[in-house]
CHARMM internal coordinates of N, CA and C (Angstrom, degrees):
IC EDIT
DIST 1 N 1 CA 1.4430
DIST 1 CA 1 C 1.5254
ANGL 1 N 1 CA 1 C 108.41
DIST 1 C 2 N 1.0408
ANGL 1 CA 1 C 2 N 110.69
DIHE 1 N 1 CA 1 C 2 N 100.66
DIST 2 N 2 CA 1.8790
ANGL 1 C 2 N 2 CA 119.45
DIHE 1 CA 1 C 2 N 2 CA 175.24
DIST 2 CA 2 C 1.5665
ANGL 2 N 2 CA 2 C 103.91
DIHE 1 C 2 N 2 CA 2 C -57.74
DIST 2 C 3 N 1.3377
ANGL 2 CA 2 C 3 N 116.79
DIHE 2 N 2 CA 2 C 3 N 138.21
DIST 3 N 3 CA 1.4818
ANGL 2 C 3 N 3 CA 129.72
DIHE 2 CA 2 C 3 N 3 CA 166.94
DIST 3 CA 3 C 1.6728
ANGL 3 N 3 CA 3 C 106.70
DIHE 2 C 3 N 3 CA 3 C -118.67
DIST 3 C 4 N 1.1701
ANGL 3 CA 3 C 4 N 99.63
DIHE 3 N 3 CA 3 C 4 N 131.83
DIST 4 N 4 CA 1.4562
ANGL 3 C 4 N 4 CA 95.53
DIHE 3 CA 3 C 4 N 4 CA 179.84
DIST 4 CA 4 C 1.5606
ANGL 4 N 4 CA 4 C 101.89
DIHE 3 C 4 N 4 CA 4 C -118.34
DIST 4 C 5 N 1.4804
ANGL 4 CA 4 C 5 N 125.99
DIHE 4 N 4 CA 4 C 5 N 139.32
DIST 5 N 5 CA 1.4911
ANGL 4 C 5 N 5 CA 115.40
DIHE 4 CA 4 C 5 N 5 CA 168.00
DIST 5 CA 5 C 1.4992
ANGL 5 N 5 CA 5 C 102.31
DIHE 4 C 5 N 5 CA 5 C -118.44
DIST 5 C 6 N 1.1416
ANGL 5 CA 5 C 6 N 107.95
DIHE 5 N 5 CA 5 C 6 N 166.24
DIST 6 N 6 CA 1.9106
ANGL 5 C 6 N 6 CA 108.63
DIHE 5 CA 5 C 6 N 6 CA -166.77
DIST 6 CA 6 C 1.7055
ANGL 6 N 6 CA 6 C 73.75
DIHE 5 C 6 N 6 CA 6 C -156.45
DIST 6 C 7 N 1.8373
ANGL 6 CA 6 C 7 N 104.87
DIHE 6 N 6 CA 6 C 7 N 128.27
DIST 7 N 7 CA 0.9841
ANGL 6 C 7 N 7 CA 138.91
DIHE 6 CA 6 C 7 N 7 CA 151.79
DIST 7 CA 7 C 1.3027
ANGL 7 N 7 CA 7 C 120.71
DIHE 6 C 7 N 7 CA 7 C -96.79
DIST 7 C 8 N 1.7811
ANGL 7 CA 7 C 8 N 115.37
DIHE 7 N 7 CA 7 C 8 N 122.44
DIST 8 N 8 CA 1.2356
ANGL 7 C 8 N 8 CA 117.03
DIHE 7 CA 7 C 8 N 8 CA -174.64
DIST 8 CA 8 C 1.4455
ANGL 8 N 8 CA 8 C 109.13
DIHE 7 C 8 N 8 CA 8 C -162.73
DIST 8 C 9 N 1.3700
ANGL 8 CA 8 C 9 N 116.57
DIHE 8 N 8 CA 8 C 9 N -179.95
DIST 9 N 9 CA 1.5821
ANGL 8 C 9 N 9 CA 124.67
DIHE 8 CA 8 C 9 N 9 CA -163.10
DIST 9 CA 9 C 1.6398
ANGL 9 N 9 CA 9 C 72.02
DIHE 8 C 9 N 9 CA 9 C -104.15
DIST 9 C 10 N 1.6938
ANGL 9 CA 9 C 10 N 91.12
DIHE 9 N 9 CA 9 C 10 N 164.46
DIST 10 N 10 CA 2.3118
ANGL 9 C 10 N 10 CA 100.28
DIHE 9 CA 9 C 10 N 10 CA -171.79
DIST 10 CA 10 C 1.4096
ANGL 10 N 10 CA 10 C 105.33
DIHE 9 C 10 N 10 CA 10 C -84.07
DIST 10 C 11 N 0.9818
ANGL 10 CA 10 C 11 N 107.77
DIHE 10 N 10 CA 10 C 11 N 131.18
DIST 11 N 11 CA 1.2702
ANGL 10 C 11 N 11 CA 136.01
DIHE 10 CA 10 C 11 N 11 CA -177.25
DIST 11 CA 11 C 1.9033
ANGL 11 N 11 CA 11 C 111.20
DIHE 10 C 11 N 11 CA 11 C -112.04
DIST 11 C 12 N 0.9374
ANGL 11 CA 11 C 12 N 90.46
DIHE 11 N 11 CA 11 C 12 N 142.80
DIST 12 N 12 CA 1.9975
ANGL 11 C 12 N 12 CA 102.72
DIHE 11 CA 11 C 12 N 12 CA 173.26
DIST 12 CA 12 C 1.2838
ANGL 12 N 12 CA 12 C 113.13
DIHE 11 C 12 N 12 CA 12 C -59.68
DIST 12 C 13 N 1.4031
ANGL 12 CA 12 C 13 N 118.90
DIHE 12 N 12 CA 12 C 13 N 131.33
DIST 13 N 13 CA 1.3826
ANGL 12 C 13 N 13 CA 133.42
DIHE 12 CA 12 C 13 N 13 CA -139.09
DIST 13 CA 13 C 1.8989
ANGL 13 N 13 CA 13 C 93.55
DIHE 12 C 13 N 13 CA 13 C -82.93
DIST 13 C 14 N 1.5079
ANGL 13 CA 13 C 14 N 117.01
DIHE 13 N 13 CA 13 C 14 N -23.85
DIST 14 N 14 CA 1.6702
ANGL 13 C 14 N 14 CA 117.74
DIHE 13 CA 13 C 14 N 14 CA 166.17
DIST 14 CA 14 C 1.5270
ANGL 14 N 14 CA 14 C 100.72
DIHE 13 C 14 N 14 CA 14 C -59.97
DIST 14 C 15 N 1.2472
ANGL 14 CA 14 C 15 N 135.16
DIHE 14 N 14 CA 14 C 15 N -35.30
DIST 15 N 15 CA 1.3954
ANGL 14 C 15 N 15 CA 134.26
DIHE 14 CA 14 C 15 N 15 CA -161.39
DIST 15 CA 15 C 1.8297
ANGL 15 N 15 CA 15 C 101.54
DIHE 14 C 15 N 15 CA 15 C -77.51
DIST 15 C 16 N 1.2206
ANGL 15 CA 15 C 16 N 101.17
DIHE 15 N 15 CA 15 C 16 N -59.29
DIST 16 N 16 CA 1.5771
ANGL 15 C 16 N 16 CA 99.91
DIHE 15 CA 15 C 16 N 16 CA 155.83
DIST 16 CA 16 C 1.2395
ANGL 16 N 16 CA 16 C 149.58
DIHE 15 C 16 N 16 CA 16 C -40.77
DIST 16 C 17 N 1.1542
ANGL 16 CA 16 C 17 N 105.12
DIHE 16 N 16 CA 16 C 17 N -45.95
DIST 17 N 17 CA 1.6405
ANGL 16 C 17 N 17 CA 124.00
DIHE 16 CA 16 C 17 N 17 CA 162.96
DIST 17 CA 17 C 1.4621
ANGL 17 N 17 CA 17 C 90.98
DIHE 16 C 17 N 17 CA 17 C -68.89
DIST 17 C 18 N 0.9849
ANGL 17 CA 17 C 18 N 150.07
DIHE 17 N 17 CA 17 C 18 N -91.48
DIST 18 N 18 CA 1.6897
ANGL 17 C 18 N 18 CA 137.80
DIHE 17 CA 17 C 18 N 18 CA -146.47
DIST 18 CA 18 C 1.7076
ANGL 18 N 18 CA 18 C 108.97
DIHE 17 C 18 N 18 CA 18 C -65.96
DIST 18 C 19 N 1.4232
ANGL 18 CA 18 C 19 N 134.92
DIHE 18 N 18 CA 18 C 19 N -9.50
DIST 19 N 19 CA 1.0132
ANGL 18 C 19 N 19 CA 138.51
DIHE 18 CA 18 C 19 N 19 CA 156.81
DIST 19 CA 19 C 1.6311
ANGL 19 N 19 CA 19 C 123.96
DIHE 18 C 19 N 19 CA 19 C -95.77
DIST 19 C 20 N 1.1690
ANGL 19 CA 19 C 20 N 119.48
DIHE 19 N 19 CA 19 C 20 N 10.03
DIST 20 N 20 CA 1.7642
ANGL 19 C 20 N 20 CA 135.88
DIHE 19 CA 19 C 20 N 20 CA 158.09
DIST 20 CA 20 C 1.2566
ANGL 20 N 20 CA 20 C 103.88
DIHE 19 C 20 N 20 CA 20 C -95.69
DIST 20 C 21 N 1.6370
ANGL 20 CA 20 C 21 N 114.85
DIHE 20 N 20 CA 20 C 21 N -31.17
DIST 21 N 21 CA 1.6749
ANGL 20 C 21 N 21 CA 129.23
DIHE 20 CA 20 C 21 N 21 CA -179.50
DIST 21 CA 21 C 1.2307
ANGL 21 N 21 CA 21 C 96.57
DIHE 20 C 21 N 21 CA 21 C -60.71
DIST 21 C 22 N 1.3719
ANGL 21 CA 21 C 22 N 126.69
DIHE 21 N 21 CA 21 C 22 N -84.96
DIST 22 N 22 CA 1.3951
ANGL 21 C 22 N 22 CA 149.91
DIHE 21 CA 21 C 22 N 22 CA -165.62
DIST 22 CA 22 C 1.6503
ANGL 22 N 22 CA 22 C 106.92
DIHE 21 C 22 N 22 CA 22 C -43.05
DIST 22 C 23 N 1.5626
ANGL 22 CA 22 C 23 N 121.33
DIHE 22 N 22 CA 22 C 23 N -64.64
DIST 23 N 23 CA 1.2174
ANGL 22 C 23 N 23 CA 116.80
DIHE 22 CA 22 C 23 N 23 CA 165.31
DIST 23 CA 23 C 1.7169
ANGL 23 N 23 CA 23 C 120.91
DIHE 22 C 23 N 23 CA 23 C -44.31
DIST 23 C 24 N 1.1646
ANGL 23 CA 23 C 24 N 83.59
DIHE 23 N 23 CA 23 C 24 N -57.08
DIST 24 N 24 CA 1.9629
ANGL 23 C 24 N 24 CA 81.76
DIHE 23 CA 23 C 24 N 24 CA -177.35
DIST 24 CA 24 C 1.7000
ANGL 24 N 24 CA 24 C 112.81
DIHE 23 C 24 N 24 CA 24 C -34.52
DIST 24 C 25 N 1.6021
ANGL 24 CA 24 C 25 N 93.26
DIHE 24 N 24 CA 24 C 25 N -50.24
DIST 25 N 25 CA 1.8031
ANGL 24 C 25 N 25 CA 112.80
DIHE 24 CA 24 C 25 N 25 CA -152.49
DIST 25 CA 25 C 2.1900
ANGL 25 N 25 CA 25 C 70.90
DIHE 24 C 25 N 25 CA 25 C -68.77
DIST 25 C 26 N 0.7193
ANGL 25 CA 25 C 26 N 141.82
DIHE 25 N 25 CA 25 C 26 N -72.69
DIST 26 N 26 CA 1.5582
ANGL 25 C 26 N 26 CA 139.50
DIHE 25 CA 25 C 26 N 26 CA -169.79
DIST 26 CA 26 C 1.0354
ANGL 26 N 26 CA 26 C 114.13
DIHE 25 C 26 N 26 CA 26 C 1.30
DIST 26 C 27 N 2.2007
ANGL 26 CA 26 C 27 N 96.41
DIHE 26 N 26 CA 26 C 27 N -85.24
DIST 27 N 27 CA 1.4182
ANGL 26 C 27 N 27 CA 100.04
DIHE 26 CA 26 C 27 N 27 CA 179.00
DIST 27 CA 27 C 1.5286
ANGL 27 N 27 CA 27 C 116.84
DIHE 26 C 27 N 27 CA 27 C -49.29
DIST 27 C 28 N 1.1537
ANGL 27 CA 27 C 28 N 119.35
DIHE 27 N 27 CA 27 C 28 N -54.62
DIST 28 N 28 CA 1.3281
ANGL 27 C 28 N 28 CA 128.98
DIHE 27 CA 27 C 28 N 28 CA -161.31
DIST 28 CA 28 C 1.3874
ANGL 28 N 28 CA 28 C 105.61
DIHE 27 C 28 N 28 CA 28 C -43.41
DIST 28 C 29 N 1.3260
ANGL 28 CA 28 C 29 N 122.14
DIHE 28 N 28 CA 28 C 29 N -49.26
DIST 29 N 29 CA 1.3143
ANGL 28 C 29 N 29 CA 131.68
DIHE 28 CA 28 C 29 N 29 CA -174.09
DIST 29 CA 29 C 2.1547
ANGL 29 N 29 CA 29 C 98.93
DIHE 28 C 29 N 29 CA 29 C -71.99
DIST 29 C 30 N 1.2249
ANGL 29 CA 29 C 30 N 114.05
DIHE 29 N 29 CA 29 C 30 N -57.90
DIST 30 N 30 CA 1.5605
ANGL 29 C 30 N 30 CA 111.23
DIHE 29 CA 29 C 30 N 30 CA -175.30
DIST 30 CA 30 C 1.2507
ANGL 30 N 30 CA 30 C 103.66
DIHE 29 C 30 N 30 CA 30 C -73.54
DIST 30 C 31 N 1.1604
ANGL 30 CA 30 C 31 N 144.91
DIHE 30 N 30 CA 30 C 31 N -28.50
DIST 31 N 31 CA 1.3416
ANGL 30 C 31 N 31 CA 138.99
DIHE 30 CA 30 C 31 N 31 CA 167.89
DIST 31 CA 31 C 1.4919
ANGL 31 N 31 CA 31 C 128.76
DIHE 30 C 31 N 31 CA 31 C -92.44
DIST 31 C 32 N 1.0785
ANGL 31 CA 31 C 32 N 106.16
DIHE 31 N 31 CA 31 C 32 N -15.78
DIST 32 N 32 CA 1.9853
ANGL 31 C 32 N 32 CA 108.90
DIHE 31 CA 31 C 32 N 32 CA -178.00
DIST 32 CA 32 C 1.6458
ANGL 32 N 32 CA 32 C 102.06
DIHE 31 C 32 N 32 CA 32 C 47.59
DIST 32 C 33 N 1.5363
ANGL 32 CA 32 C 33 N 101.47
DIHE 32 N 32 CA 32 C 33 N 63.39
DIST 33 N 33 CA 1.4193
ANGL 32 C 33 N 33 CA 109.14
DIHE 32 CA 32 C 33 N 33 CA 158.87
DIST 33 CA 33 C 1.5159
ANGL 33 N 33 CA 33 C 117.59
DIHE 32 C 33 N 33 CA 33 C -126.00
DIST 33 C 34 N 1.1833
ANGL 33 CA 33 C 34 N 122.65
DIHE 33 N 33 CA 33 C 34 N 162.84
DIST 34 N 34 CA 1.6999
ANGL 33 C 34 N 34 CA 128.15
DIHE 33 CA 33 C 34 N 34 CA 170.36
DIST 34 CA 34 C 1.7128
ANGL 34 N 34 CA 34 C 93.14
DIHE 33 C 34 N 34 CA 34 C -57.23
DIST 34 C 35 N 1.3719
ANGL 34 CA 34 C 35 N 89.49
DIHE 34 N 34 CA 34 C 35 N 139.44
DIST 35 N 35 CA 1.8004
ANGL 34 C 35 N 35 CA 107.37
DIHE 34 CA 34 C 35 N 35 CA -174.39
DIST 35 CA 35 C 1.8791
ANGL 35 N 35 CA 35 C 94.99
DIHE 34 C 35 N 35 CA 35 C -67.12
DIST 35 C 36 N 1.6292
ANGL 35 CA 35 C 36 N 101.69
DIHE 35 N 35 CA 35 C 36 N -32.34
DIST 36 N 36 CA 1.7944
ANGL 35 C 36 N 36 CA 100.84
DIHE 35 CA 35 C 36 N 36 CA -168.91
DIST 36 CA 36 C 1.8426
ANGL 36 N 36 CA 36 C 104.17
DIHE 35 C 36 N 36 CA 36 C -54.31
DIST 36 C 37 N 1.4404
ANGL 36 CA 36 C 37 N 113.68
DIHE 36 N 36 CA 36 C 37 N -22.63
DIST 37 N 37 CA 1.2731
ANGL 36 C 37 N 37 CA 112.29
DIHE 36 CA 36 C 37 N 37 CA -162.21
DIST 37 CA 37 C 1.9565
ANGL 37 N 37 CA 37 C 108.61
DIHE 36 C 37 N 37 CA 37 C -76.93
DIST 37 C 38 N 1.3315
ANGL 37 CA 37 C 38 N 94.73
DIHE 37 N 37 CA 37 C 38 N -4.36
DIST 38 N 38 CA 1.3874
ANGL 37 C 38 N 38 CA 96.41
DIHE 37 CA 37 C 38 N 38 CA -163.93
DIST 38 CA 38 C 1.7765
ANGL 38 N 38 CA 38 C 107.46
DIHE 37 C 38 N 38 CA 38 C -93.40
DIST 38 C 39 N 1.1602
ANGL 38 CA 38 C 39 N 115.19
DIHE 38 N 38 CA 38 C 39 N 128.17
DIST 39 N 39 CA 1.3590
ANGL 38 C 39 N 39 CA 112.44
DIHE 38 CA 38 C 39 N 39 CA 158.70
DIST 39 CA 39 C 1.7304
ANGL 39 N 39 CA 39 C 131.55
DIHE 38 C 39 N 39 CA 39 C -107.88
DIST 39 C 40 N 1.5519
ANGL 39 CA 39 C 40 N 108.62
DIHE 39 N 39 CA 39 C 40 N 140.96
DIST 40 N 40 CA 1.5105
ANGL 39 C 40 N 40 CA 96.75
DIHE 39 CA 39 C 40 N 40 CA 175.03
DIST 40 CA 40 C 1.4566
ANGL 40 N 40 CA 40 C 96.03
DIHE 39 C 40 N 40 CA 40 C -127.91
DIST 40 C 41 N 1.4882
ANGL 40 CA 40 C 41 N 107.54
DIHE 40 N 40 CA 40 C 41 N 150.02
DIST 41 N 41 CA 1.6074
ANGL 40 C 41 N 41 CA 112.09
DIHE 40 CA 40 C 41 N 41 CA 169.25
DIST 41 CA 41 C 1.6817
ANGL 41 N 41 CA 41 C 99.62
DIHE 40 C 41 N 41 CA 41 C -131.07
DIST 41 C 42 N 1.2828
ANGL 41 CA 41 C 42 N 89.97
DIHE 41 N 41 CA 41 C 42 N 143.51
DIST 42 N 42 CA 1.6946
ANGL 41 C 42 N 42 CA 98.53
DIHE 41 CA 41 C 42 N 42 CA -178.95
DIST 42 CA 42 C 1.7195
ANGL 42 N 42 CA 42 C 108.65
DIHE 41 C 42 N 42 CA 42 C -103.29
DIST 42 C 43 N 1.0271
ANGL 42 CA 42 C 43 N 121.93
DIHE 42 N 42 CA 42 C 43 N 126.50
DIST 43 N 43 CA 1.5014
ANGL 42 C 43 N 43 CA 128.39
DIHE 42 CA 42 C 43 N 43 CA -164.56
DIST 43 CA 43 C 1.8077
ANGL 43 N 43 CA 43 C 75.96
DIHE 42 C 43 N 43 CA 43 C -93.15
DIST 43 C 44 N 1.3424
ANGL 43 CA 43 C 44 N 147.48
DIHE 43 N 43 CA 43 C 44 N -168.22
DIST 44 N 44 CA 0.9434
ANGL 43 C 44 N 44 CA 166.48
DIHE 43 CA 43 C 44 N 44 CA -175.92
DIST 44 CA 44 C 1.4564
ANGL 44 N 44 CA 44 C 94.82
DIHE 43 C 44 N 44 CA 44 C 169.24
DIST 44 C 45 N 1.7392
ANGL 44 CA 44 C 45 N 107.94
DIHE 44 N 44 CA 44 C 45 N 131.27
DIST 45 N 45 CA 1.2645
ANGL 44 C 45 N 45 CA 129.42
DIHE 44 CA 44 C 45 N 45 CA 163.65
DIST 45 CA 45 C 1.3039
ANGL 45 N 45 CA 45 C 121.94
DIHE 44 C 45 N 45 CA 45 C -110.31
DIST 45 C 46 N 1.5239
ANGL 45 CA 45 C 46 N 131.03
DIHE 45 N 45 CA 45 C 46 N 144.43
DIST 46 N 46 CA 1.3030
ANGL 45 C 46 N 46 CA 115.05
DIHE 45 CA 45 C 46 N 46 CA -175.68
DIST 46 CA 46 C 1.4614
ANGL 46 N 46 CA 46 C 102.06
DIHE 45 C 46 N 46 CA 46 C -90.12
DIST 46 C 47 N 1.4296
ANGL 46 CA 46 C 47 N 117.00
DIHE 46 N 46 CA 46 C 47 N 158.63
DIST 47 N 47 CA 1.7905
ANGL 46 C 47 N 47 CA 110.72
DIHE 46 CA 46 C 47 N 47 CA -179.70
DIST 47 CA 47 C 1.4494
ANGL 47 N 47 CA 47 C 110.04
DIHE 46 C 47 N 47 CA 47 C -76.93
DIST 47 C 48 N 1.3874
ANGL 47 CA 47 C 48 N 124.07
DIHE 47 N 47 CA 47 C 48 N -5.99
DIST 48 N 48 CA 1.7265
ANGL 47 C 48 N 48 CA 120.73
DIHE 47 CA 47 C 48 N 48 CA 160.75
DIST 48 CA 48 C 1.7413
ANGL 48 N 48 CA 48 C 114.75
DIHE 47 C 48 N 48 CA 48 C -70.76
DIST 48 C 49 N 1.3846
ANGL 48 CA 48 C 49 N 92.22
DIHE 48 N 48 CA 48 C 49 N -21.95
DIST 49 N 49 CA 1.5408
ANGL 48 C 49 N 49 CA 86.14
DIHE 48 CA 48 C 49 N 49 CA -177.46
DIST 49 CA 49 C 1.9509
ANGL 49 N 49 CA 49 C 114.15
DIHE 48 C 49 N 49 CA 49 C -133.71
DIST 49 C 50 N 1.5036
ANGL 49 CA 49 C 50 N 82.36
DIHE 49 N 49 CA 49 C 50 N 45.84
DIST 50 N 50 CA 1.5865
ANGL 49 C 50 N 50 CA 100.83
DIHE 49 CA 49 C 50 N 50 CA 149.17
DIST 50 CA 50 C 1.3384
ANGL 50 N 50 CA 50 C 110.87
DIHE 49 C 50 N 50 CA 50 C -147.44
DIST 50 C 51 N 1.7362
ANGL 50 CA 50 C 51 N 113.76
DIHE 50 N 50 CA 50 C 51 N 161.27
DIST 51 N 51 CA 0.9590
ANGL 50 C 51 N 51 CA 129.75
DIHE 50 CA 50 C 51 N 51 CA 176.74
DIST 51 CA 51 C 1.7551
ANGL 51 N 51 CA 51 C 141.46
DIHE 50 C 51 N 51 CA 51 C -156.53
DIST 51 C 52 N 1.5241
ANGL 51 CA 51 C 52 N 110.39
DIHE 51 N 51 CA 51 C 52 N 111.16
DIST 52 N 52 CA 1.3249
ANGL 51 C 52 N 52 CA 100.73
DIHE 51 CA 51 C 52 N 52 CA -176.61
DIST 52 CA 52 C 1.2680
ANGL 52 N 52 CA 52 C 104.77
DIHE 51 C 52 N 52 CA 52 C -127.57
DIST 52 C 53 N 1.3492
ANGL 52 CA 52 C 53 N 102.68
DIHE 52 N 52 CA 52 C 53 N 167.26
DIST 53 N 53 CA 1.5082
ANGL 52 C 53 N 53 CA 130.48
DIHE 52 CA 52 C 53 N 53 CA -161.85
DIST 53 CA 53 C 1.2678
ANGL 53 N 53 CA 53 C 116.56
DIHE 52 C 53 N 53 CA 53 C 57.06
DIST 53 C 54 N 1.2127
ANGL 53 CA 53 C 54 N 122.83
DIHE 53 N 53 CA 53 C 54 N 20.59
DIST 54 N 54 CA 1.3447
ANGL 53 C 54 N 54 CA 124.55
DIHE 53 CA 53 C 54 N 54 CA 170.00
DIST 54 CA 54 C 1.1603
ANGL 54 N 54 CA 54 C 112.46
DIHE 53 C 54 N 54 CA 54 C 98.38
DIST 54 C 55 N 1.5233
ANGL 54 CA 54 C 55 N 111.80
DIHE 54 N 54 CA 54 C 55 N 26.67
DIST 55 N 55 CA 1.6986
ANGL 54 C 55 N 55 CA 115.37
DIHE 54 CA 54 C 55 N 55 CA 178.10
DIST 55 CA 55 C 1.4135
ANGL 55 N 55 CA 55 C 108.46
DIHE 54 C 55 N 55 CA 55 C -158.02
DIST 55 C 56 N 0.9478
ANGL 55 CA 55 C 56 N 122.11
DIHE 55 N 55 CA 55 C 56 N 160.21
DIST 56 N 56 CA 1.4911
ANGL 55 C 56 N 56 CA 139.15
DIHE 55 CA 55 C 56 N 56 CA -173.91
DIST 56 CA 56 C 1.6174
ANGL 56 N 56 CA 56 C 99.95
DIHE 55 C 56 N 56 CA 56 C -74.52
DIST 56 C 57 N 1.5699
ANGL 56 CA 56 C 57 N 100.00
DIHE 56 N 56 CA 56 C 57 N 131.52
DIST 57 N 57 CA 1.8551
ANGL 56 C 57 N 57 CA 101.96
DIHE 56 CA 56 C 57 N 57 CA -168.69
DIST 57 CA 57 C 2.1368
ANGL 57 N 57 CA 57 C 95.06
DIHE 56 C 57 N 57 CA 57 C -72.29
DIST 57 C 58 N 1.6451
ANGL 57 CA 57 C 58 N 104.84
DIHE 57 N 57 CA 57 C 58 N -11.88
DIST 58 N 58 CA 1.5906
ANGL 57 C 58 N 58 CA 87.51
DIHE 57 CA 57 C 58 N 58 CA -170.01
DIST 58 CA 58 C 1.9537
ANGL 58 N 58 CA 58 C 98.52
DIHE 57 C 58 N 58 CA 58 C -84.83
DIST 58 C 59 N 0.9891
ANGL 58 CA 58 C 59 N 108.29
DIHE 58 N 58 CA 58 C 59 N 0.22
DIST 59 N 59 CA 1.7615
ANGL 58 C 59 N 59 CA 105.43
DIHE 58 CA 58 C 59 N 59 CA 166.79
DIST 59 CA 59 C 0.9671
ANGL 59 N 59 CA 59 C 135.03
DIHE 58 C 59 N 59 CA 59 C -109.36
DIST 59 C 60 N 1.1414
ANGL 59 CA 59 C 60 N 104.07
DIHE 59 N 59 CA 59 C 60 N 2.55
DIST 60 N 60 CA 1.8442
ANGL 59 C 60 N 60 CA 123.95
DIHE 59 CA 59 C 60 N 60 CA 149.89
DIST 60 CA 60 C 1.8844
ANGL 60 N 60 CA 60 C 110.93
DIHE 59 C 60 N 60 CA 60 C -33.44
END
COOR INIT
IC SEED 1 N 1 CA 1 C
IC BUILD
């Protein structure tokens, strides 16, 4: 059973649903498994508590 986790800043819950879509249809297609076997979990980060380039993505 593949688990997929996807780290990201929050996104709109339609954006989610069509990217659990898209992954699923993936494996299913590179693996020739039942889509039920597939899992995705969405980590959601808040932009205060991420940071690149040496700065906080909420002070961008």
């Amino acid at each position: 059973m593949p688990i997929v986790t996807v780290q990201q800043g929050p996104r709109d819950i339609a954006l989610k649903r069509d990217l659990v879509a898209r992954i699923t249809d993936a494996f299913v297609e590179a693996y020739r498994i039942p889509a039920e076997t597939v899992q995705v979990w969405i980590h959601e980060v808040p932009a205060d508590s991420w940071g690149a380039a040496g700065k906080l993505v909420a002070d961008k």
